[in-house]
C-alpha positions as CSV (number, residue, x, y, z in Angstrom):
1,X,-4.6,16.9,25.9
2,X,-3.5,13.9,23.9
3,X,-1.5,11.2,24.8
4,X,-2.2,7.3,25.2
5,X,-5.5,6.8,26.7
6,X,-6.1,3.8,29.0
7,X,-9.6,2.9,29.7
8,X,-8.9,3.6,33.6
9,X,-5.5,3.7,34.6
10,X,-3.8,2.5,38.0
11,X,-3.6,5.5,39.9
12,X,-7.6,6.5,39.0
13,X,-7.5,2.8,40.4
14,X,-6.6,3.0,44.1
15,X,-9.1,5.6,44.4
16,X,-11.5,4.1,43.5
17,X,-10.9,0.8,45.6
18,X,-10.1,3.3,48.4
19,X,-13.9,4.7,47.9
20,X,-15.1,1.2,47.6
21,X,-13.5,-0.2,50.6
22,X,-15.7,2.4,52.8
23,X,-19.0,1.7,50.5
24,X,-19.0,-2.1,49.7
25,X,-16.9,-4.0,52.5
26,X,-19.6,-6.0,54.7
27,X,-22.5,-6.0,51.9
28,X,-24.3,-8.8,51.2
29,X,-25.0,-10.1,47.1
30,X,-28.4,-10.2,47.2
31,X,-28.8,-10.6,43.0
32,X,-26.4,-11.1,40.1
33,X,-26.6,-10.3,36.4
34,X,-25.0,-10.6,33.2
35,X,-26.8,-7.3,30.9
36,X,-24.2,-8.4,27.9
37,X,-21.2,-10.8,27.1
38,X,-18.9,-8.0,29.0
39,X,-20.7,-6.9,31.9
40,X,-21.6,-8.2,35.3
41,X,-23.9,-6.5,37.7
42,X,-23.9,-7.5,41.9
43,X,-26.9,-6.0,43.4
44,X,-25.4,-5.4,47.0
45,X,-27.8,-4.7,49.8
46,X,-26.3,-2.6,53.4
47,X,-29.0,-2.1,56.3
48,X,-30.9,1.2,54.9
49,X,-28.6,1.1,51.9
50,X,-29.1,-0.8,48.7
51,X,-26.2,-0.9,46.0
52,X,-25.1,-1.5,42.8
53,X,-21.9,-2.0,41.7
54,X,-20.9,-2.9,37.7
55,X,-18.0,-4.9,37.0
56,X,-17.4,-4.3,33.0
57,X,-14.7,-6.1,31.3
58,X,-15.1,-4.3,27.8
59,X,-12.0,-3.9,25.4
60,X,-12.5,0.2,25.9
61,X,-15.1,0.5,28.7
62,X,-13.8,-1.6,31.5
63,X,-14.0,-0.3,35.0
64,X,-15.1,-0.9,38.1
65,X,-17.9,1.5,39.9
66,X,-21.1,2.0,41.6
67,X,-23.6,3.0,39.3
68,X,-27.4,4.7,38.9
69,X,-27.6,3.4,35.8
70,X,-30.6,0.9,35.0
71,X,-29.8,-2.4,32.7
72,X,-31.7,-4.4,31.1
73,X,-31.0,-8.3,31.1
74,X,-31.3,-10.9,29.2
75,X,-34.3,-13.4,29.8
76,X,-31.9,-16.4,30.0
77,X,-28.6,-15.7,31.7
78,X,-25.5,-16.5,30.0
79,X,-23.7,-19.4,31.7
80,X,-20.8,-17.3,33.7
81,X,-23.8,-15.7,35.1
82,X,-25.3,-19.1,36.7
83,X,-21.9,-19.9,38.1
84,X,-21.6,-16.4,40.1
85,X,-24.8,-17.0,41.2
86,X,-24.0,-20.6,42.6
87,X,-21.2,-19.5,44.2
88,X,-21.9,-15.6,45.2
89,X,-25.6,-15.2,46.0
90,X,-25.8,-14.5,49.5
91,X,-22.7,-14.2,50.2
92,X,-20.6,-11.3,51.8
93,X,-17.9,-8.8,50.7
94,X,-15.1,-8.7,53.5
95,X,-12.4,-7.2,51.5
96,X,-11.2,-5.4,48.1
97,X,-8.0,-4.7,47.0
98,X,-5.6,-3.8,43.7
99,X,-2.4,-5.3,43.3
100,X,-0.1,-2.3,43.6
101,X,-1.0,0.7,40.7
102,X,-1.0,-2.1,38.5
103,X,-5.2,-2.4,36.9
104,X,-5.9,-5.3,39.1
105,X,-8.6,-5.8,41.8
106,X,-8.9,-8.2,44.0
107,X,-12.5,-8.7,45.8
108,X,-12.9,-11.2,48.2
109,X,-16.1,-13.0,49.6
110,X,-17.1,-15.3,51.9
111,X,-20.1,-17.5,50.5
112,X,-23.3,-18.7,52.1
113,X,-21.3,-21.5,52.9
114,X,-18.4,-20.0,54.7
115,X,-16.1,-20.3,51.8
116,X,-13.4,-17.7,50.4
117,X,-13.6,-17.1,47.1
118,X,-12.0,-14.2,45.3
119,X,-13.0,-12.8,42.4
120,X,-10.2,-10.6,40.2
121,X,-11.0,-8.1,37.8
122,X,-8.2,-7.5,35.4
123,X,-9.0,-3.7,33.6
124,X,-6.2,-4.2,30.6
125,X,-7.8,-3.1,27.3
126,X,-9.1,-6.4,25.0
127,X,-7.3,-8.4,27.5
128,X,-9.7,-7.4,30.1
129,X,-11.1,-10.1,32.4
130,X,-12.9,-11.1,35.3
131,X,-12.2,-14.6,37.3
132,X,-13.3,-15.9,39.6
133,X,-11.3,-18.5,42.2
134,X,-11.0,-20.2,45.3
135,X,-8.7,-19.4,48.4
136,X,-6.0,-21.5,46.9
137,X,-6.3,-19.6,44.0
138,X,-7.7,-22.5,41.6
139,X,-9.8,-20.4,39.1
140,X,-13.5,-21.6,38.9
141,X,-14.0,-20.2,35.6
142,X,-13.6,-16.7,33.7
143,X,-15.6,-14.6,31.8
144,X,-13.4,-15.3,29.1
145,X,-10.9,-18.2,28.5
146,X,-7.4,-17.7,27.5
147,X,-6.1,-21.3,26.8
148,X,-2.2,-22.2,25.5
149,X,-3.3,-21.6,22.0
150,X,-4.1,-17.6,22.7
151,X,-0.9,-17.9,25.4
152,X,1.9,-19.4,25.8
153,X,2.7,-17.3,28.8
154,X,-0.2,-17.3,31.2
155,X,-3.5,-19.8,30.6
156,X,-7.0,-18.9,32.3
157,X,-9.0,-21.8,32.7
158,X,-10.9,-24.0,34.7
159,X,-8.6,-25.9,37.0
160,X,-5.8,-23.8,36.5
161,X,-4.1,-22.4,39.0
162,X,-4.2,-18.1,39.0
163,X,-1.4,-15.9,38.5
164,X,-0.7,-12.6,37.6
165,X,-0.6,-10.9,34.3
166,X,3.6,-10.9,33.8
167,X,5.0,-7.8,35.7
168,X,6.0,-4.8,33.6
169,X,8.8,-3.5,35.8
170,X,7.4,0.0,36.3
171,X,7.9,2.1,39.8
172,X,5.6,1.8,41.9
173,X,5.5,5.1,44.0
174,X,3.4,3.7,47.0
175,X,6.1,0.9,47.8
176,X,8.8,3.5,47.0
177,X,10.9,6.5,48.3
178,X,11.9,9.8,46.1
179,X,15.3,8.5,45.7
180,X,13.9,5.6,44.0
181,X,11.8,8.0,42.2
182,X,14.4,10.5,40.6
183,X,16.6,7.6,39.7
184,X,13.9,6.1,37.7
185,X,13.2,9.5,35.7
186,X,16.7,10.4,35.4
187,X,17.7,7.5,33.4
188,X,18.3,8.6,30.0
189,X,15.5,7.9,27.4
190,X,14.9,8.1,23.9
191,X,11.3,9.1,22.7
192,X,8.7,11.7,24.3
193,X,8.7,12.9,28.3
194,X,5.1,11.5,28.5
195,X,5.9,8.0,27.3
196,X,9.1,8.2,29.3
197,X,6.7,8.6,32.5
198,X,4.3,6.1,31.4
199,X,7.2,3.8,30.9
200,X,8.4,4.5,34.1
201,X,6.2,4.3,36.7
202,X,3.2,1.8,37.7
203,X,-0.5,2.9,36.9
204,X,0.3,6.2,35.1
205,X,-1.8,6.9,32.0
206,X,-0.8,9.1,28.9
207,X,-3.3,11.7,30.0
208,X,-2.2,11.8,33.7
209,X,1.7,12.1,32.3
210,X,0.5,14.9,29.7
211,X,-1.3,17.0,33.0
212,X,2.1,17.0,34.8
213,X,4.3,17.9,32.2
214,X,1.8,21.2,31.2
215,X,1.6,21.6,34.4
216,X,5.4,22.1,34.5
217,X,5.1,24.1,31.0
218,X,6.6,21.3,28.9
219,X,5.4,20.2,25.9
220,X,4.4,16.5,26.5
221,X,5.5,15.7,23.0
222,X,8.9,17.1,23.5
223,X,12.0,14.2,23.6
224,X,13.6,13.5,27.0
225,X,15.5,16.2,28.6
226,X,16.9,15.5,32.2
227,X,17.8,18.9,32.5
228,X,13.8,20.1,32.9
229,X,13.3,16.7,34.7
230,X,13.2,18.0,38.0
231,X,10.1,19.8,38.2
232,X,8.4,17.2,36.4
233,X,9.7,14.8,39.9
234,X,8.4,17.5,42.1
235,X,4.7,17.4,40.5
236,X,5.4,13.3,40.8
237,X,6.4,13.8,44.2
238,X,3.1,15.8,45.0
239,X,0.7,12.9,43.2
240,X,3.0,10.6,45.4
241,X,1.7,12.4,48.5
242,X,-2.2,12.3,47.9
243,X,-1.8,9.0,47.1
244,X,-0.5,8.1,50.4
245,X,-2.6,10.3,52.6
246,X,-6.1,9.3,49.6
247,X,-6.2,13.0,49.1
248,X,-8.4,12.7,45.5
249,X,-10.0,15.4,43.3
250,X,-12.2,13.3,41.3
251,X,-12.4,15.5,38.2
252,X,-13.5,15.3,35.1
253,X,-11.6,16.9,32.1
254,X,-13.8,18.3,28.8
255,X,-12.6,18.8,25.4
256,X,-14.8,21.2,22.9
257,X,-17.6,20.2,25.6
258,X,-17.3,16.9,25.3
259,X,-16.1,14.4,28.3
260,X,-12.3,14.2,27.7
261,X,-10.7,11.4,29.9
262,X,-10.8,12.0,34.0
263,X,-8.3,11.9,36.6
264,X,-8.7,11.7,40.5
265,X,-6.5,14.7,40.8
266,X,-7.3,18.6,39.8
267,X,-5.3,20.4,37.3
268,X,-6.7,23.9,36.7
269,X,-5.0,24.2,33.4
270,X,-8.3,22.8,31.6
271,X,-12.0,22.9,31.6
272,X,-13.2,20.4,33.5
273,X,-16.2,19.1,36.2
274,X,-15.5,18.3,39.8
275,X,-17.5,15.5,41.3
276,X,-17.5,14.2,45.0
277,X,-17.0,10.8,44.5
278,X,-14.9,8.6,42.1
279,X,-17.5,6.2,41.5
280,X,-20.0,8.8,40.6
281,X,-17.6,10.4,37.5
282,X,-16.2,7.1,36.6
283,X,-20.4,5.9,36.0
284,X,-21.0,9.3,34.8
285,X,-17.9,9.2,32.4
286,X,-18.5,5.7,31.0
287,X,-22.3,5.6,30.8
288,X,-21.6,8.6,28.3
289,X,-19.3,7.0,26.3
290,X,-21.1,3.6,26.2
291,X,-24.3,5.7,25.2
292,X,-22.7,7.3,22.9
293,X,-20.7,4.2,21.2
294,X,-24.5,2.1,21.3
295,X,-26.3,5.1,19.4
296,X,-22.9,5.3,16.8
297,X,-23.8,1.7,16.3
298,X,-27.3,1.3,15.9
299,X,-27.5,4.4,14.1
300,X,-25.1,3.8,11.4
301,X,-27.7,1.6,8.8
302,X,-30.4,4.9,9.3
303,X,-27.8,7.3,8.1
304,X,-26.8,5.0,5.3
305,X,-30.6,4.3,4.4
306,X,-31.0,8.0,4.8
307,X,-28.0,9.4,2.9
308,X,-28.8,6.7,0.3
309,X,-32.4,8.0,-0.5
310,X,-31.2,11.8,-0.6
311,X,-28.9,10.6,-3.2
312,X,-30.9,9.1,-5.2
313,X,-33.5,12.4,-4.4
314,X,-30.7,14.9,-5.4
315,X,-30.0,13.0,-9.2
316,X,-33.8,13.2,-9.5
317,X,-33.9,16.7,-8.6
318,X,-31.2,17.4,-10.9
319,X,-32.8,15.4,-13.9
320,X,-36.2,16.7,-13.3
321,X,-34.7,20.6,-13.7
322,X,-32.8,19.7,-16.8
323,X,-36.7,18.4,-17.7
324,X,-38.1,21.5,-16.9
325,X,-35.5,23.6,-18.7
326,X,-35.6,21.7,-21.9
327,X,-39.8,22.2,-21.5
328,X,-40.0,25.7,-21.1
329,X,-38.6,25.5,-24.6
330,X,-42.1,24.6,-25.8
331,X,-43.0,28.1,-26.9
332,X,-40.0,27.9,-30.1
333,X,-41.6,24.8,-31.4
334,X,-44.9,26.7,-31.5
335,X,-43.4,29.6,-33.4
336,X,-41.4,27.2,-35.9
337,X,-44.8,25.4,-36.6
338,X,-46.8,28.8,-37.4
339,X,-43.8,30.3,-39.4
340,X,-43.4,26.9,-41.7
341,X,-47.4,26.9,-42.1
342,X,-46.9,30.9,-42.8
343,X,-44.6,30.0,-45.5
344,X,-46.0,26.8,-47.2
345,X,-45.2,28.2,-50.4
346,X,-41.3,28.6,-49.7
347,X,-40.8,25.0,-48.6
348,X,-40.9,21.8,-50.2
349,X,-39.7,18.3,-49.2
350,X,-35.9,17.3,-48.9
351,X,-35.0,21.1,-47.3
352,X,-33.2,20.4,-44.2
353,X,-33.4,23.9,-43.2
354,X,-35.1,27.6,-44.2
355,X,-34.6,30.8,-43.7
356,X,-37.5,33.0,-42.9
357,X,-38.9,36.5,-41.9
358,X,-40.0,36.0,-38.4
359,X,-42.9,37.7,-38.1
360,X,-43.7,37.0,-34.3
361,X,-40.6,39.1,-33.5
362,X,-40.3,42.7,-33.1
363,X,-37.7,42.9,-35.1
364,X,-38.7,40.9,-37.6
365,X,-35.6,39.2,-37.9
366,X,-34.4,36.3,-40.1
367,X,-34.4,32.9,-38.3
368,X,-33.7,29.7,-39.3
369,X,-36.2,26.7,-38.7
370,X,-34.2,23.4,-38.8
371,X,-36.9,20.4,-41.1
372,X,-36.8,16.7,-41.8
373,X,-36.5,16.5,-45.5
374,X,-38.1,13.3,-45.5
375,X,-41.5,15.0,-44.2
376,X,-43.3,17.4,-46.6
377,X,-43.9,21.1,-45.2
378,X,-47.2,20.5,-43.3
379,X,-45.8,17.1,-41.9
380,X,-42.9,19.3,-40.4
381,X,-45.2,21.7,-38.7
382,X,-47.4,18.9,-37.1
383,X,-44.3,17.8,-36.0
384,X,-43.1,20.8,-34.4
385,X,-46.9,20.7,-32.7
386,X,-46.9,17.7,-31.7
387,X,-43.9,18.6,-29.9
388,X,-45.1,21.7,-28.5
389,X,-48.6,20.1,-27.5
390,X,-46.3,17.4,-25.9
391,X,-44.1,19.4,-23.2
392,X,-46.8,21.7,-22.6
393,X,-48.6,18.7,-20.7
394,X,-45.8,17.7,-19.4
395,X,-44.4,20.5,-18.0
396,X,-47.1,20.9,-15.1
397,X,-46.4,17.4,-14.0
398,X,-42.4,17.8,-14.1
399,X,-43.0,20.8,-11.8
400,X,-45.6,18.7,-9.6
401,X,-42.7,16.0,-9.6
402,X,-40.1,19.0,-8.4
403,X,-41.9,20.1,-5.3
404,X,-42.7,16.5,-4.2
405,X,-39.0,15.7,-4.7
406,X,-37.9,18.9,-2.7
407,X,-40.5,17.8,0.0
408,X,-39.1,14.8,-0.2
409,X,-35.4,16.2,0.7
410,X,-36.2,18.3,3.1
411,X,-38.0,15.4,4.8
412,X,-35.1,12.9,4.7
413,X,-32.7,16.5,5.5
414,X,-35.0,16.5,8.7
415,X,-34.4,12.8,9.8
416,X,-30.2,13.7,9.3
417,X,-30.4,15.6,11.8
418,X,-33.0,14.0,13.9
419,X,-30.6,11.5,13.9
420,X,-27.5,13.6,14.9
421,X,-29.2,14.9,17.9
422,X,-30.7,11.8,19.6
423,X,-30.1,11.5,22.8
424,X,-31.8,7.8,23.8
425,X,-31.6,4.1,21.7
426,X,-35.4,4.6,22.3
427,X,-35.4,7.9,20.2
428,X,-33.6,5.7,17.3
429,X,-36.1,3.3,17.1
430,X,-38.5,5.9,16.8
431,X,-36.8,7.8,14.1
432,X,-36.5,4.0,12.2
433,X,-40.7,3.7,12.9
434,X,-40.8,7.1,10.7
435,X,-38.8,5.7,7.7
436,X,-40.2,2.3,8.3
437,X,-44.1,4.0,8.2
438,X,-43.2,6.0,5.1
439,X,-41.6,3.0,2.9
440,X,-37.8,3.7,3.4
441,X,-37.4,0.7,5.4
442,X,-39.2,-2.9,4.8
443,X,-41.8,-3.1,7.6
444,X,-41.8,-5.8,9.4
445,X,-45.9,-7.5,9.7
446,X,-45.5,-8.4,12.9
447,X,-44.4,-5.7,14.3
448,X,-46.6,-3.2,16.6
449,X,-47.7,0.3,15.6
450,X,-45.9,3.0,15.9
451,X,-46.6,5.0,19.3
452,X,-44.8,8.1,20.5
453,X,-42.4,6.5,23.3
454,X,-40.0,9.7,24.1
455,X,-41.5,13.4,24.9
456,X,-40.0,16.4,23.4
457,X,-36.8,18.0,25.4
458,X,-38.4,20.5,27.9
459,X,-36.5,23.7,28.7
460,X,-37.3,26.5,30.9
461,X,-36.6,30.2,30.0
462,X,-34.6,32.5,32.4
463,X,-38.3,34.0,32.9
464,X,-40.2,31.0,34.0
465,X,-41.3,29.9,30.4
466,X,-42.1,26.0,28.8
467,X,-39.8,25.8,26.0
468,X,-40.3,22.4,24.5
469,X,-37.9,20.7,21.2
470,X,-39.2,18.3,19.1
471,X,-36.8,15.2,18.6
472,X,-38.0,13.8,15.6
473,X,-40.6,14.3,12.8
474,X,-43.7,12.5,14.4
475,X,-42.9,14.3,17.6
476,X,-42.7,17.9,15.5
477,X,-46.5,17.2,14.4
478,X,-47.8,15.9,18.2
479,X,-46.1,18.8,19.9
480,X,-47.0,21.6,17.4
481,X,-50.3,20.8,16.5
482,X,-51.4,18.5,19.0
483,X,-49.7,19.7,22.3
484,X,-49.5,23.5,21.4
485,X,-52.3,26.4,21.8
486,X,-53.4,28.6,19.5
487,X,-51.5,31.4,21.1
488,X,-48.4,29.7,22.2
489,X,-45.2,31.0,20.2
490,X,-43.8,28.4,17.6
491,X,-40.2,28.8,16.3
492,X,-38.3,26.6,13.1
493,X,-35.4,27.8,11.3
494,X,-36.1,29.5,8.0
495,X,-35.5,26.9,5.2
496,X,-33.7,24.9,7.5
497,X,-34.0,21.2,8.5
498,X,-34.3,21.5,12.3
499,X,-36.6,20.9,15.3
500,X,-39.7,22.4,16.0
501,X,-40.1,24.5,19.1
502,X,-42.6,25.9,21.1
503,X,-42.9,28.6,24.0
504,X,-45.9,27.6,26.5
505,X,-47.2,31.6,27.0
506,X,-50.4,30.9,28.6
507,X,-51.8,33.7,27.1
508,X,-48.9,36.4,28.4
509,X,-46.4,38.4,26.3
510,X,-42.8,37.2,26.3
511,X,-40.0,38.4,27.3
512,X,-37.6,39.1,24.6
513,X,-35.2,37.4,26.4
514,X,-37.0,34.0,26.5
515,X,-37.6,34.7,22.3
516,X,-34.1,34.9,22.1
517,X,-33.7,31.7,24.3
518,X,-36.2,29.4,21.9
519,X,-34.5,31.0,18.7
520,X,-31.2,29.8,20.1
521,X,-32.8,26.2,20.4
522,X,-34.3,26.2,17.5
523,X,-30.7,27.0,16.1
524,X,-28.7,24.4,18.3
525,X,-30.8,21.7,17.3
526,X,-30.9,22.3,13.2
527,X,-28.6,21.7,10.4
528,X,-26.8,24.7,11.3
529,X,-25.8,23.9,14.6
530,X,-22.5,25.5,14.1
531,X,-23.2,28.4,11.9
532,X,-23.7,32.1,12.7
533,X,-26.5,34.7,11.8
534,X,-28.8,31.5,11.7
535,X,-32.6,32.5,10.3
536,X,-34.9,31.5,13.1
537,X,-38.9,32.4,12.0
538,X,-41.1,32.3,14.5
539,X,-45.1,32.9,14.7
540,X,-48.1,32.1,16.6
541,X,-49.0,28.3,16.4
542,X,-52.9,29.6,15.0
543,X,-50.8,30.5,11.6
544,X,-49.3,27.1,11.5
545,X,-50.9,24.3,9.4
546,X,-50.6,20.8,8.1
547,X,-51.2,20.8,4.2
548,X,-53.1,17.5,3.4
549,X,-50.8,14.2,2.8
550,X,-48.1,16.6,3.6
551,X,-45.0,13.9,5.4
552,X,-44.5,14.1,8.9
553,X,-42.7,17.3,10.3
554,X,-43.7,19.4,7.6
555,X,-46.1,22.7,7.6
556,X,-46.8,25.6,6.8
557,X,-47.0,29.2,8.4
558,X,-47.7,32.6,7.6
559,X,-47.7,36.2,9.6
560,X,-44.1,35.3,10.8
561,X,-40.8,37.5,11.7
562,X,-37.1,36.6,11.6
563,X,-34.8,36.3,14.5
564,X,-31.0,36.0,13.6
565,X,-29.2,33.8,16.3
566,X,-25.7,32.3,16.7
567,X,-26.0,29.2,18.5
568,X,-23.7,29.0,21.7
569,X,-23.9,25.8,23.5
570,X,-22.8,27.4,26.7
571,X,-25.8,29.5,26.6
572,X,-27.9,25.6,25.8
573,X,-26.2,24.5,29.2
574,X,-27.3,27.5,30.9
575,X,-30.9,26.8,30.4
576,X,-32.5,24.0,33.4
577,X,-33.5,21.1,31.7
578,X,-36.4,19.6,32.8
579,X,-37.1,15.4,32.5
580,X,-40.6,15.1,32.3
């Protein structure tokens, strides 16, 4: 399913402007906003209907939709923001168009005033735009400036008059007839049959070109052959026709579960997710990606902070053991000392070395005790006391210093992958708070307390049962010991960093079927997502306990059982979801 991917390509295009026309044409701009430097956002109001509709402009998330999706603005709007306002507020849409397939729209309003103005949005990768001008096409301003030192081809600027991007001389199949069509794929071409569509016609993306060509059983990477070229023009032929008669499949194509790229036609060849409505995948598609690329981002100094302290927690670990082996050598020192104070009358100073009877053995074999010749025999046994006397006291504190260093990993083990299964930004703030409260982080003074903003994921069980996940440390203390009964059922995987879980009984026996449900949580959202056989302990939450200064997250538990589970996500997605 590879192939060049275009952040919305032209075909995906007219449906969307097709959806559009019926939704947005005769609204009025009750509100503008400018969330970030890429993004504008016209509340639109219909009688009994109020709309949103997101005009982004990002080098990789550009589109064009209606969206759900809740933004938060800045307090002071950015300049480009003002001038829509002055010119747009209260103002109507009468019309919306795209130039061709190419990934150009054209809305047009009529202001408060009784003025046309249009305003283009130009989806083209990091060239994207939007611009806004009047009916003669004199461009207002932009939302970014392209002056002759970025072109020498085509300036966007106050004053100047709008044009077009320059054409690519591409087919367009709307204003075309199959003739015009086969000639255009049967010209001979060097390179793959999906660039040689993409090359071809107007609006086509990599992904769309890859679709046909499985669909015809080619292999999208294969060089142009006109011989198989004819089936791949029928399939053409086909798109050519929905297009004409806005016959669209809105669908959404998945990869390993994850969104994949989407298409306003079907093709049952992958996995994918059919939606109703263009606008509604296109939101759905991109708010997923933008979430994803904004929690990538702000996510990216906690793993380094996080991976950092492990680090230096692992050479610790490491050191500490070498420590502890090199102590529980303490006991030879001993036995040297009484053997050279057993034999006082064989050793005198200079002797680097003697060989004695060692009477503590059972065999009473000979061993040799290595001396300083420049201490006399009673100064080499002190020495060899001292020694002992030495590691004995230190050897409780060097395994004091172990466990605290293990606690300390599997703390830090726990925030990796708290971190890998967030969800929200909110939930990375929340994770920072923890490593900010517990000295990872410099705190800042002014900043507030930390307060538990997010709630635990909340699952129910094919039988009607609470299952609840925590999503990070301080939330794994609230929900188990704060949230939980004493006879509620908690779950964590055995001796690995993961969530905690708990089943709300209310006082009934589960099912075995729910126990195998929590397990399977418990298991999806730990280190070892995707192992099998995964170790899932589980217990009453009355045998769970906090040991004192213990960090956040950890416990202890007692009179548990083992469940072995192999996380399946399909069986995750199978569980309702509840948003409390």
């Amino acid at each position: 399913m590879g192939g060049v991917l275009m952040p919305l390509d032209g075909l995906g295009l007219h449906a969307l402007v097709y959806e559009l026309k019926n939704t947005i044409i005769g609204s009025k701009i009750e509100k503008i906003y400018q969330p970030d430097r890429y993004e504008i956002l016209l509340h639109l109001r219909k009688p009994q209907e109020n709309i949103k509709l997101l005009i982004n402009s990002h080098p990789v998330l550009s589109r064009i939709c209606i969206t759900t999706t809740d933004k938060k603005n800045p307090v002071n709007p950015p300049p480009f923001c003002m001038l829509l306002r002055k010119y747009l507020e209260s103002g109507e849409i009468i019309d919306i168009k795209q130039k061709g397939l190419d990934r150009i729209i054209e809305i047009t309003f009529k202001s408060w005033k009784d003025e046309i103005l249009m305003l283009y949005i130009e989806i083209m990768g990091k060239y994207s735009n939007i611009i806004l001008t009047d009916k003669e096409y004199k461009i207002i301003d932009s939302l970014r400036h392209v002056d002759p030192e970025m072109s020498r081809v085509r300036w966007v600027m106050p004053g100047e008059k709008y044009v077009y991007p320059p054409p690519q001389n591409k087919l367009n199949l709307l204003s075309s007839n199959n003739e015009d069509i086969i000639g255009a794929l049967n010209i001979p071409s060097t390179g793959s049959m999906s660039n040689h569509i993409v090359k071809s016609l107007e609006g086509f993306s990599g992904f769309l070109a890859n679709a046909i060509l499985m669909s015809c059983k080619l292999n999208p990477s294969d060089n142009v052959d006109i011989k198989n070229m004819d089936r791949v023009i029928d399939e053409i032929i086909k798109i050519k026709n929905k297009l004409q008669n806005n016959q669209y499949e809105p669908t959404l194509y998945l990869e390993k579960n994850e969104y994949k790229d989407f298409l306003p036609f079907n093709f049952d060849m992958f996995d994918s997710i059919r939606f109703n409505s263009m606008s509604l995948m296109v939101d759905e598609f991109y708010s997923i990606k933008e979430l994803k690329g904004l929690i990538n981002d702000r996510s990216s100094s906690l793993l380094k902070i996080i991976n950092s302290n492990l680090d230096r927690c692992y050479r610790k670990l490491e050191n500490l053991q070498d420590e502890l082996a090199s102590g529980k050598e303490r006991d030879k020192y001993k036995e040297y000392a009484d053997l050279i104070m057993a034999n006082l009358s064989n050793i005198h100073k200079g002797m680097k070395s003697i060989n004695v009877v060692n009477i503590f053995s059972e065999s009473t074999s000979p061993i040799e005790i290595p001396l300083d010749p420049s201490l006399s025999p009673v100064e080499n046994a002190q020495r060899y006391y001292k020694k002992y006397n030495k590691l004995k006291n230190s050897i409780k504190y060097i395994e004091e210093q172990i466990e605290e260093t293990i606690e300390e990993i599997e703390f830090l083990e726990s925030e990796l992958n708290n971190l890998q299964n967030i969800d929200s930004i909110n939930e990375i703030e929340e994770i920072k708070n923890e490593l900010e409260a517990i000295g990872y982080i410099k705190q800042d003074s002014k900043k507030k307390v930390l307060t538990i903003k997010s709630k635990p994921r909340h699952f129910l069980s094919s039988d009607g049962y609470d299952i609840y996940v925590g999503k990070n440390n301080y939330q794994n203390d609230e929900l188990t010991l704060r949230l939980s009964s004493a006879n509620d059922i908690w779950l964590h995987t055995k001796d690995i960093p993961g969530s905690h879980v708990i089943i709300k009984t209310n006082g009934n026996n589960i099912t075995d079927e729910t126990l195998d449900e929590a397990a399977t949580l418990a298991a999806y959202y730990s280190k070892a997502r995707h192992s099998s056989n995964v170790p899932v302990d589980y217990t009453l939450k009355k045998f769970v306990k906090k040991p004192s200064g213990a960090k956040p997250g950890r416990v202890i538990y007692t009179n548990q059982k083992t469940i072995f589970i192999t996380p399946i996500e399909e069986k995750i997605k199978s569980l309702k979801r509840i948003e409390d």
